[in-house]
C-alpha positions as CSV (number, residue, x, y, z in Angstrom):
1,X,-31.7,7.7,-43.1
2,X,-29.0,8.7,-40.5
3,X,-25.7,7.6,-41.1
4,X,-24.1,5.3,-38.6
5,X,-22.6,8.4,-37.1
6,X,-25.3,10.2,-36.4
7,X,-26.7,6.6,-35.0
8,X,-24.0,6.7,-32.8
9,X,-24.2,10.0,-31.2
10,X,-27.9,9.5,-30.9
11,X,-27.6,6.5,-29.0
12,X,-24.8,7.8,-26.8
13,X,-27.3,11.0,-25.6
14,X,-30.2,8.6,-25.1
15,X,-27.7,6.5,-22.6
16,X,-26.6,10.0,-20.8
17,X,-30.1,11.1,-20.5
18,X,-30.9,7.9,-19.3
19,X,-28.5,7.8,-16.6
20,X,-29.2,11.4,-15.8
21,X,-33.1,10.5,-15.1
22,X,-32.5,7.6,-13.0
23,X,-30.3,9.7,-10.7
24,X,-32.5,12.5,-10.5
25,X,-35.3,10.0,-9.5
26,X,-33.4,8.5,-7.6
27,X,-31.9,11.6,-5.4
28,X,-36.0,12.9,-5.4
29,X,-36.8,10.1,-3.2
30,X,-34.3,10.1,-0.5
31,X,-34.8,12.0,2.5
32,X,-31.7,12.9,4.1
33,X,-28.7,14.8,2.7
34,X,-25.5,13.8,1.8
35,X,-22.6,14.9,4.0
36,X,-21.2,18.7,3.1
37,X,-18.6,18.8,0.8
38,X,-16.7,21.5,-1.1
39,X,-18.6,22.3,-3.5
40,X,-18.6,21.4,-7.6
41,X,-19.4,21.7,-10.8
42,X,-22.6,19.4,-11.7
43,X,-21.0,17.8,-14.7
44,X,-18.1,17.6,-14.2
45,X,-17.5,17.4,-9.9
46,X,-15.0,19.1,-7.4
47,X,-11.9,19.8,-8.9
48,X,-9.6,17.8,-7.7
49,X,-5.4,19.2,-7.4
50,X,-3.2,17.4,-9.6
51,X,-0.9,16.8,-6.6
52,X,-0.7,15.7,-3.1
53,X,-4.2,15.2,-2.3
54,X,-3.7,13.7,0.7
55,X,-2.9,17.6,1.6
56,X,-6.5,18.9,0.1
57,X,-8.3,16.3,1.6
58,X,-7.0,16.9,5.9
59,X,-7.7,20.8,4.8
60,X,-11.7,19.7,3.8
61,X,-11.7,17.3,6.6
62,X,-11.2,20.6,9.1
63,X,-13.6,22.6,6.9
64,X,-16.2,20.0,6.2
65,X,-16.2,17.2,8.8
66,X,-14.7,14.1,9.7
67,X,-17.0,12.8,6.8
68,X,-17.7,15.0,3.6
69,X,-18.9,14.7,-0.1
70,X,-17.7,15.2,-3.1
71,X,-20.0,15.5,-5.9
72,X,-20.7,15.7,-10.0
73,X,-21.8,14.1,-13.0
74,X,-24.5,12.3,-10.4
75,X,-21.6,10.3,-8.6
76,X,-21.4,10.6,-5.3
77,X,-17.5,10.0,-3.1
78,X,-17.5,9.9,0.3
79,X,-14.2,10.6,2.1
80,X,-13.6,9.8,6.0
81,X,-10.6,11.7,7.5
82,X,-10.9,10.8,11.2
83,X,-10.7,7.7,13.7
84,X,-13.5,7.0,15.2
85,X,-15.7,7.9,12.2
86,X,-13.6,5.2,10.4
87,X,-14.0,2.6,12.7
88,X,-17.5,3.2,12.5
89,X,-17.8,3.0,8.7
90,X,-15.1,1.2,7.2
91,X,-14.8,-1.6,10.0
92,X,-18.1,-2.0,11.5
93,X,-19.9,-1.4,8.1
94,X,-17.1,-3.8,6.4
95,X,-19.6,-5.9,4.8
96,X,-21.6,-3.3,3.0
97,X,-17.9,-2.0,1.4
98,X,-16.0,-4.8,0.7
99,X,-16.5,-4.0,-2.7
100,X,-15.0,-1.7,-5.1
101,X,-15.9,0.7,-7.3
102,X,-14.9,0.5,-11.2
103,X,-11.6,1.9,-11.7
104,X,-11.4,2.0,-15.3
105,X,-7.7,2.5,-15.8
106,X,-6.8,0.4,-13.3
107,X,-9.0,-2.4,-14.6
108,X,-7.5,-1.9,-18.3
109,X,-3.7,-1.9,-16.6
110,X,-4.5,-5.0,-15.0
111,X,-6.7,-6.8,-17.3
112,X,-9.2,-6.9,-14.5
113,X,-7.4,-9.3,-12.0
114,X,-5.2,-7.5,-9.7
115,X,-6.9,-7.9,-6.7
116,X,-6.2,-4.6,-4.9
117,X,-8.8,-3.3,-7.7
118,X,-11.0,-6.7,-8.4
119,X,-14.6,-5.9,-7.1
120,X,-16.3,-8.3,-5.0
121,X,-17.4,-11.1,-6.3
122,X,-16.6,-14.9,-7.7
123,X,-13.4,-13.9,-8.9
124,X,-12.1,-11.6,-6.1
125,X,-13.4,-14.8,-3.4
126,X,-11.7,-17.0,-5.2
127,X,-7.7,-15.0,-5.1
128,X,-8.6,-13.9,-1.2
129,X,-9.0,-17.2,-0.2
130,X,-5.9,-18.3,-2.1
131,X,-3.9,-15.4,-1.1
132,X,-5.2,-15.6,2.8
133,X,-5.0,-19.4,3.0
134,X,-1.0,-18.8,2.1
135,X,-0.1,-15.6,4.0
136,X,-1.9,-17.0,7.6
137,X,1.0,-16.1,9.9
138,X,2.1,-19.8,10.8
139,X,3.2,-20.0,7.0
140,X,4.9,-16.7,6.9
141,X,6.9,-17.9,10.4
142,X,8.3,-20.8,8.0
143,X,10.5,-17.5,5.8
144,X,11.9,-15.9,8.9
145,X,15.6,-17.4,8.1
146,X,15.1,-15.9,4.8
147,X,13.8,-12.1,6.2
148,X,16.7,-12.0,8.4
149,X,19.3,-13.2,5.7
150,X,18.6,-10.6,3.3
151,X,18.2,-8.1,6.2
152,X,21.7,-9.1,7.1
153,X,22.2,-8.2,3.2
154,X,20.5,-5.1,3.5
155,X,22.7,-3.7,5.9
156,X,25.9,-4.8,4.4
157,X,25.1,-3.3,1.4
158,X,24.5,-0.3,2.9
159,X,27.9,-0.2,4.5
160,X,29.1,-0.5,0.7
161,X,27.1,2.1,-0.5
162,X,25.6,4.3,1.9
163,X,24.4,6.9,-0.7
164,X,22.4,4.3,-2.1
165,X,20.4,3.6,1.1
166,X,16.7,3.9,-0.6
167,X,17.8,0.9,-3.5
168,X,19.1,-1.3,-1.0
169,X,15.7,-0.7,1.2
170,X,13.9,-1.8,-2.5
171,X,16.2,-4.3,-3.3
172,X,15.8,-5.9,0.6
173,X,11.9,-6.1,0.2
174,X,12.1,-7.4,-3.6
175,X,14.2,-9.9,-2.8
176,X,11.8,-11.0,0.6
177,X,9.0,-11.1,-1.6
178,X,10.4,-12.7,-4.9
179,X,11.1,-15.7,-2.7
180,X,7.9,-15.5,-1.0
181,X,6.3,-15.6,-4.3
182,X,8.5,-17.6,-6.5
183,X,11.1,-19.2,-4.5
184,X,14.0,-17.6,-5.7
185,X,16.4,-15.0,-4.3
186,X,17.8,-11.8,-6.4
187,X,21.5,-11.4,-5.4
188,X,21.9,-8.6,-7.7
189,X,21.1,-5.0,-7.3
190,X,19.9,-4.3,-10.8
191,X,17.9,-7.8,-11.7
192,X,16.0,-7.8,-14.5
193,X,13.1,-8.9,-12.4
194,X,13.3,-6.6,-10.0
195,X,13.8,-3.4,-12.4
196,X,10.9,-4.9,-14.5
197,X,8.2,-5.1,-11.6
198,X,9.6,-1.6,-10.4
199,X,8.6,-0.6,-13.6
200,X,5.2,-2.1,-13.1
201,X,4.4,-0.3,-10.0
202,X,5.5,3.4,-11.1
203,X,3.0,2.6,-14.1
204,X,0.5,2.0,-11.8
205,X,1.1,4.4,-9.5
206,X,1.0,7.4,-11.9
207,X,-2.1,5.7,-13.6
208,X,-3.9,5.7,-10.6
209,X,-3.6,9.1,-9.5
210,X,-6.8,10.9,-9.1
211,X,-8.0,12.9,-12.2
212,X,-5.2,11.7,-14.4
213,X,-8.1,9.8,-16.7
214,X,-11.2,11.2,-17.1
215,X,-12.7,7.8,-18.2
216,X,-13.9,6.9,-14.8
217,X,-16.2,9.9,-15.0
218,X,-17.1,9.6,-18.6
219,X,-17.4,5.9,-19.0
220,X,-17.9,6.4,-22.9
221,X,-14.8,7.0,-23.1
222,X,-13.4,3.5,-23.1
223,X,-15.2,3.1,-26.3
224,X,-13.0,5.9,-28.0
225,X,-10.7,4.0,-30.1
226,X,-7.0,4.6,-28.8
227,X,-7.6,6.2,-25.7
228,X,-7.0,3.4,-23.8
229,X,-4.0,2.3,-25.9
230,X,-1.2,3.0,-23.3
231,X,-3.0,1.3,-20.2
232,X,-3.2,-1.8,-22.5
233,X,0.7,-2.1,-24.1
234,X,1.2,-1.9,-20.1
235,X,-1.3,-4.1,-19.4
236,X,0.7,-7.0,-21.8
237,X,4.1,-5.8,-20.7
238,X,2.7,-7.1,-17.1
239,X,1.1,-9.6,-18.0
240,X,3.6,-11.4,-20.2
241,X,6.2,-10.8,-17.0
242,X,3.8,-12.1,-14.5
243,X,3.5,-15.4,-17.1
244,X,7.3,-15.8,-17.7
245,X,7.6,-15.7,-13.9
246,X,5.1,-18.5,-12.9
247,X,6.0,-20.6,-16.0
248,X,9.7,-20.7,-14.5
249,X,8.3,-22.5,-11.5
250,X,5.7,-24.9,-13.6
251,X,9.1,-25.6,-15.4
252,X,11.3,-26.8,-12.4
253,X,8.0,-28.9,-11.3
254,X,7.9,-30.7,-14.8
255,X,11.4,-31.8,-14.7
256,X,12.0,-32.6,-11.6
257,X,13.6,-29.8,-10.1
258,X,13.9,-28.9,-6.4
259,X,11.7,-25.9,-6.0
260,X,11.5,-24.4,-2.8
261,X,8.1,-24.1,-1.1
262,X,6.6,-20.5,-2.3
263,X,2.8,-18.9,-3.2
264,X,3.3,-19.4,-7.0
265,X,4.3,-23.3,-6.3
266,X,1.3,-23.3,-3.8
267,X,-0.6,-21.8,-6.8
268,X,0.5,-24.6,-9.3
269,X,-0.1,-27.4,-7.4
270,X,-3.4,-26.8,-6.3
271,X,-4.6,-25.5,-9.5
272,X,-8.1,-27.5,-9.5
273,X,-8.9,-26.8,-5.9
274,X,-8.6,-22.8,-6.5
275,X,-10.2,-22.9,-9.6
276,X,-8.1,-19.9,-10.7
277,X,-7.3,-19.6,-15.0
278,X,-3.5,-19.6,-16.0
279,X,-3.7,-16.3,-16.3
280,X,-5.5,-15.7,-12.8
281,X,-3.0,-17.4,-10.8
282,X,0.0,-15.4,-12.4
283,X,-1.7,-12.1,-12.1
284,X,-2.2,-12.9,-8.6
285,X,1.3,-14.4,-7.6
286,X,3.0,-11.1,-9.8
287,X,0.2,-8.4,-7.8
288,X,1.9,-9.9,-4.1
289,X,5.6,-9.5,-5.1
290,X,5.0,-6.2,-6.7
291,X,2.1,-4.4,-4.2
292,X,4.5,-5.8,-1.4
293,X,7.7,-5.2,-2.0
294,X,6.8,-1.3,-2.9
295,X,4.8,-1.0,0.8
296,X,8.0,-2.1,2.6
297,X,10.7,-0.6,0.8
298,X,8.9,2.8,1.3
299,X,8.2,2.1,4.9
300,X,12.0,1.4,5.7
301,X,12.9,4.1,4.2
302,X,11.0,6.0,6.1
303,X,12.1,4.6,9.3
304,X,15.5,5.8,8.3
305,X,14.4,9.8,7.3
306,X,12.6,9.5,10.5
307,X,15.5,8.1,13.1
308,X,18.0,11.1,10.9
309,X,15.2,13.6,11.7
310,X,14.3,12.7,15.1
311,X,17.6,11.5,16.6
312,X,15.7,11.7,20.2
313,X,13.4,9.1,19.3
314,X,16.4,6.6,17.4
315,X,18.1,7.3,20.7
316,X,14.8,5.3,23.0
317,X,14.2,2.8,20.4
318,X,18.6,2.2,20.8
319,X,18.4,2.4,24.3
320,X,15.4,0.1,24.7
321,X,17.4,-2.8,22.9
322,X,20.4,-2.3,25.1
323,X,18.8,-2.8,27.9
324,X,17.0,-5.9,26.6
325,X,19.5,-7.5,23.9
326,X,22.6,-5.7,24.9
327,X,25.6,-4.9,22.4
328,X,27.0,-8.4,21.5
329,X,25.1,-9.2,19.0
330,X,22.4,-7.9,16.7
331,X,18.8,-8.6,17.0
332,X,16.2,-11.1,15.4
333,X,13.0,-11.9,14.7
334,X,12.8,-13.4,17.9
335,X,13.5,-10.4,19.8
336,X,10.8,-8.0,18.2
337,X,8.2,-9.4,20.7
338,X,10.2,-7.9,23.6
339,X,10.9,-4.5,22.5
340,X,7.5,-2.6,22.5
341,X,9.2,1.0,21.9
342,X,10.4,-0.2,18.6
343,X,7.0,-1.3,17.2
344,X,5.5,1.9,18.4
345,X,8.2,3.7,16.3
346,X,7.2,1.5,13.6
347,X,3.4,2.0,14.0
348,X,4.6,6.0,14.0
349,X,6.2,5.5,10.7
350,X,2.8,3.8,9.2
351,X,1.0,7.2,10.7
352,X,3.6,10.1,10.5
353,X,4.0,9.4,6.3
354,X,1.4,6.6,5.4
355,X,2.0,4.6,1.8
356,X,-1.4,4.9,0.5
357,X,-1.9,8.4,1.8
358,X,-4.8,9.6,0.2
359,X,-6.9,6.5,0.1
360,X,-8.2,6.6,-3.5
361,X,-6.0,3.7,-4.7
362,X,-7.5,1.4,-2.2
363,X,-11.6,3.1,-2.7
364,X,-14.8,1.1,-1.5
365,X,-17.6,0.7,-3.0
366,X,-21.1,0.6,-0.7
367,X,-23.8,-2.0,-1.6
368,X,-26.7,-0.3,0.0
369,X,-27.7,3.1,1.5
370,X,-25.9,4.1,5.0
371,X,-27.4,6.1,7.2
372,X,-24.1,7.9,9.5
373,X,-25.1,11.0,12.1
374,X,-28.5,11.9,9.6
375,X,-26.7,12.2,6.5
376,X,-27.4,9.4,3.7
377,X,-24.4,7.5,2.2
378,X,-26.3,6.2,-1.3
379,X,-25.6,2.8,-2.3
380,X,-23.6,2.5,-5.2
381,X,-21.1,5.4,-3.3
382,X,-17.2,5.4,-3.4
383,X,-15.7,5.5,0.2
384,X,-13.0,6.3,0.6
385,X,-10.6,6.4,4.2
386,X,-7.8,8.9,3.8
387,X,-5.1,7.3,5.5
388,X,-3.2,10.7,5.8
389,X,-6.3,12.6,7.1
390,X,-7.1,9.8,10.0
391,X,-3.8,9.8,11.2
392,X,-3.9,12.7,11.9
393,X,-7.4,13.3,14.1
394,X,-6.2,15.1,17.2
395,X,-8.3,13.5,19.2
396,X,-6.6,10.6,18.9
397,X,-3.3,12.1,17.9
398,X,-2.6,15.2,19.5
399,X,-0.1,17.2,18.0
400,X,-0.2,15.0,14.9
401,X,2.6,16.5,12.8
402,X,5.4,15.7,15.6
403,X,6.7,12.3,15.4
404,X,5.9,10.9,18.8
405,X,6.5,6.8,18.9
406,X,5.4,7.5,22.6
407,X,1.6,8.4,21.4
408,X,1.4,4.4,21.1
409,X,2.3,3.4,24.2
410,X,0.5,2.8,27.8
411,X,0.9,3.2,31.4
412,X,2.1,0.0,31.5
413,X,4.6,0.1,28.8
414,X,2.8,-2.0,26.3
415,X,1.1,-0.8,23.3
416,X,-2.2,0.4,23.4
417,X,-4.7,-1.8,22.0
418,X,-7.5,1.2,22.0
419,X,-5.1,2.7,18.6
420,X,-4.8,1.5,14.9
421,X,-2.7,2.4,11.6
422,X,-4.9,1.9,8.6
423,X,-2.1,2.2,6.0
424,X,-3.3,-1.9,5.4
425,X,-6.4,-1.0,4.3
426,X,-9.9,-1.2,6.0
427,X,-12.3,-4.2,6.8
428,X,-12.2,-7.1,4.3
429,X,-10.5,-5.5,2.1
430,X,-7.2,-5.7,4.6
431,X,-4.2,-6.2,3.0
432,X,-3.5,-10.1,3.7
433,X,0.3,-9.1,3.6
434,X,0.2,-7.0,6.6
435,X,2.1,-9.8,8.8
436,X,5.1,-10.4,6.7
437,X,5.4,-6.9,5.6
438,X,5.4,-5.3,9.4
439,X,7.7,-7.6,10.5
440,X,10.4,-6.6,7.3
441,X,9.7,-3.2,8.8
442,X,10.6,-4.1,12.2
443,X,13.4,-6.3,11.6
444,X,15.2,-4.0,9.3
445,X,14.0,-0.8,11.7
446,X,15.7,-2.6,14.4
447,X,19.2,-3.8,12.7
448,X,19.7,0.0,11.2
449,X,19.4,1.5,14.8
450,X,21.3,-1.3,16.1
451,X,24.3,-0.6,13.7
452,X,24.4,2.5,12.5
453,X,23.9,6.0,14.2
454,X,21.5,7.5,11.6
455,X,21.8,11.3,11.2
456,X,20.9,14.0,9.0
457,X,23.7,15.0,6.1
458,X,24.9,18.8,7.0
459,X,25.2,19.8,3.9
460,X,21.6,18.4,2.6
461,X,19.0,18.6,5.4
462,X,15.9,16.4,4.8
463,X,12.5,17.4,3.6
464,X,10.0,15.7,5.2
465,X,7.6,16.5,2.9
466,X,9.2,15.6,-0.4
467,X,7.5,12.5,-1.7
468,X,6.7,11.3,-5.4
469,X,3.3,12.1,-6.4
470,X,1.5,8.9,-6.4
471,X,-1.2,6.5,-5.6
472,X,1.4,5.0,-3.2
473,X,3.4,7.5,-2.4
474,X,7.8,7.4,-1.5
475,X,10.1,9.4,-0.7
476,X,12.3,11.2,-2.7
477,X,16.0,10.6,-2.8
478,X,17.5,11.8,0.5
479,X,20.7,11.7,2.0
480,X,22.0,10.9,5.4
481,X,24.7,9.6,7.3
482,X,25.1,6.2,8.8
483,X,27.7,6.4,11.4
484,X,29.0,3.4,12.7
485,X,27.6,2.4,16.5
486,X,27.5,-0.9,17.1
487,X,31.1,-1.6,16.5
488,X,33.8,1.1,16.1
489,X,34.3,0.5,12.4
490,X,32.3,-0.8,9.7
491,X,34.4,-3.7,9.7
492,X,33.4,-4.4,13.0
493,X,29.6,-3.9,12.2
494,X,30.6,-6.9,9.5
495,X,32.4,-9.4,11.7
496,X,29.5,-9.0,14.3
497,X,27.2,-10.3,11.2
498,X,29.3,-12.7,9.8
499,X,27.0,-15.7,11.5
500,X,23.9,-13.7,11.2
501,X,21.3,-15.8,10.0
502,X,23.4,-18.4,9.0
């Protein structure tokens, strides 16, 4: 008799070979190559680098192709790293890769319902339409006295505590999105809340970094006990926040309370119509303050490493408001729609250092064969868009390491409509934050420039390239100088905002 071992192993081979079989059968009976790739082993696939893919990836996209392959263990990923090719695939092809592939980790962390990683289907319809229903831009219009108040914030704690520019940028976008989600509104620096979600996020990004867990290409090892223990004592630590967090809203409802209108209120009160579980509904409402409050807060800080390093370009997008809001007061929401050069800086930012540079955080999954240029894309692929890589086509982008807000711009002083950043994702799988998030950008873009005269600290020049290795990635702690220009003082910047927003 074989022991239950023995069973075991047995049955575990018989799986492999299976799998093994059907691939080969499959790949005999397909007539058209896969795109070149670098090449790999054929268990165990194209070694990946343990940091900065984004890197690797634009250095195959100039030896492979615009499309390549990377292959092993008879799983096939497709990565685009330019425009056009993009358009083509991700966009026009949007239906075949709305879903996503099984990430493993990702799905232990999140107990399968964050929706950046949910694949398509009853669940993943079900938060989209609850999430896009609730971030359509008329409804995102009604929290503009609230984006401008803590903007307002965000600058006067800067003038505080200068040093501590890249927390006050984290704290600004926390703050946005914690009433967005829940209502409320963090006054201080180090809440609980906010330190705890933080916390989330860095789990999630480390977790998520290519090659870091081998379980996504040896699927059997879920089933080994305690290798999955870490991802799920995060997985409760989130959950049981997310929980706390919509239960205080439920709360206020029960007795009474005035609770300001928000997505997890929207979530509670139309509970039957979304048909989401308890559980559901909190995941979701915790995913949009945590996913977008990181996004932004990296983004502004960006802006300001990017106006320190590139003081010609600060000076246009200064000049620009000048000349159309003038010195007396600082601008507003309603003002963004009149300054083009600023959003082209801002669209730079998205380009020059994209959050989700290398694209495998946000990974698509295609749902029948695609035939691109006489090479096969196999159904059941991963697709990826490498964010870093298509920014950087110089077709579209010439010279695409300068920073050059200029590139989006036409003869007519507009903004070309013929360009697009992808750093929200590709076809139905957009980010439905994208309106409230670029306009925190561009608000906050537009007061720093406005106030301060951002330049790089002497004694501690920048490094463009030093950012936290990550699924989304951020910068490291940099220093720089914010010199007083609006007013003569810093006093002056504060009595100029004293009404702001109010």
């Amino acid at each position: 008799m074989f022991s239950l071992i023995e069973l075991s192993t047995l049955a575990t081979f018989l799986a492999l070979g299976g799998v093994c079989l059907a691939a080969i059968l499959k790949s005999s009976t397909s007539t058209l190559p896969l795109p070149p790739g670098p090449p790999g082993h054929w268990l165990f696939g194209t070694p990946l680098p343990k940091t900065y893919l984004y890197l690797k990836n634009e250095e195959w996209t100039k030896q492979y192709g615009a499309v390549f392959a990377l292959k092993g263990w008879f799983r096939t990923t497709i990565i685009i790293g330019r425009f056009q090719e993009a358009l083509e695939m991700m966009e026009k092809e949007g239906a075949v890769l709305a879903d996503r592939p099984r990430n493993i980790p990702g799905e232990t962390l999140s107990g399968g319902m964050r929706l950046l990683l949910t694949p398509a289907g009853e669940r993943c319809r079900k938060m989209r339409r609850a999430l896009h229903t609730y971030l359509q831009p008329r409804i995102v219009a009604t929290y503009d006295s609230i984006l401008m108040g803590r903007a307002r914030h965000h600058i006067l704690g800067i003038i505080a505590e200068p040093s501590k520019h890249q927390d006050h940028a984290r704290h600004f976008a926390a703050s946005v999105v914690m009433a967005l989600t829940y209502g409320t509104v963090p006054e201080r620096h180090n809440d609980p809340d906010i330190a705890s979600v933080d916390a989330c996020l860095r789990r999630l990004g480390e977790h998520l970094v290519p090659g870091k867990w081998k379980v996504n290409m040896f699927p059997f090892l879920e089933y080994v006990p305690g290798y999955l223990k870490e991802l799920r004592d995060d997985h409760a630590k989130e959950l049981a926040l997310f929980r706390q967090k919509l239960f205080e809203v439920k709360d206020k409802l029960a007795r009474g309370e005035e609770v300001p209108n928000s997505f997890g209120r929207y979530l509670l009160e139309r509970k039957g119509e979304l048909a989401l579980s308890e559980d559901e509904a909190a995941y979701l409402a915790g995913s949009l303050f945590g996913a977008g409050s990181e996004t932004t807060a990296t983004s502004i800080s960006v802006s300001v490493m990017a106006a320190a390093y590139h003081p010609e370009e600060q000076s246009k997008v200064q000049a620009e408001m000048e000349l159309v809001i003038g010195r007396d007061r600082a601008p507003t929401i309603a003002d963004l729609e009149n300054l083009p050069y600023l959003h082209a800086f801002v669209l730079e930012v998205f380009r020059w250092r994209p959050v989700g540079a290398d694209g495998f955080g946000l990974a698509h999954k295609s749902t029948k064969d695609i035939i691109w240029n006489n090479y096969l894309i196999p159904k059941g692929s991963t697709v990826i868009g490498s964010v870093w890589s298509i920014g950087r086509d110089p077709q579209y982008f010439p010279d695409p390491d300068r920073f050059n807000p200029q590139r989006w711009i036409n003869e007519d002083g507009k903004i070309r409509e013929d360009l697009r950043t992808f750093v929200f994702g590709f076809g139905r799988r957009v980010c439905p934050g994208q309106h409230i998030a670029t306009a925190s950008v561009l608000l906050n873009t537009a007061l720093l420039q406005w106030a301060f005269k951002i330049k790089q600290d002497a004694s501690n020049p920048i490094n463009v390239m030093a950012f936290t290795n990550s699924a989304l990635i951020r910068p490291l702690p940099f220093r720089v100088v914010f010199e007083p220009r609006a007013a003569e003082t810093s006093d002056g910047i504060c009595e100029l905002l004293e009404n702001y927003a109010l």
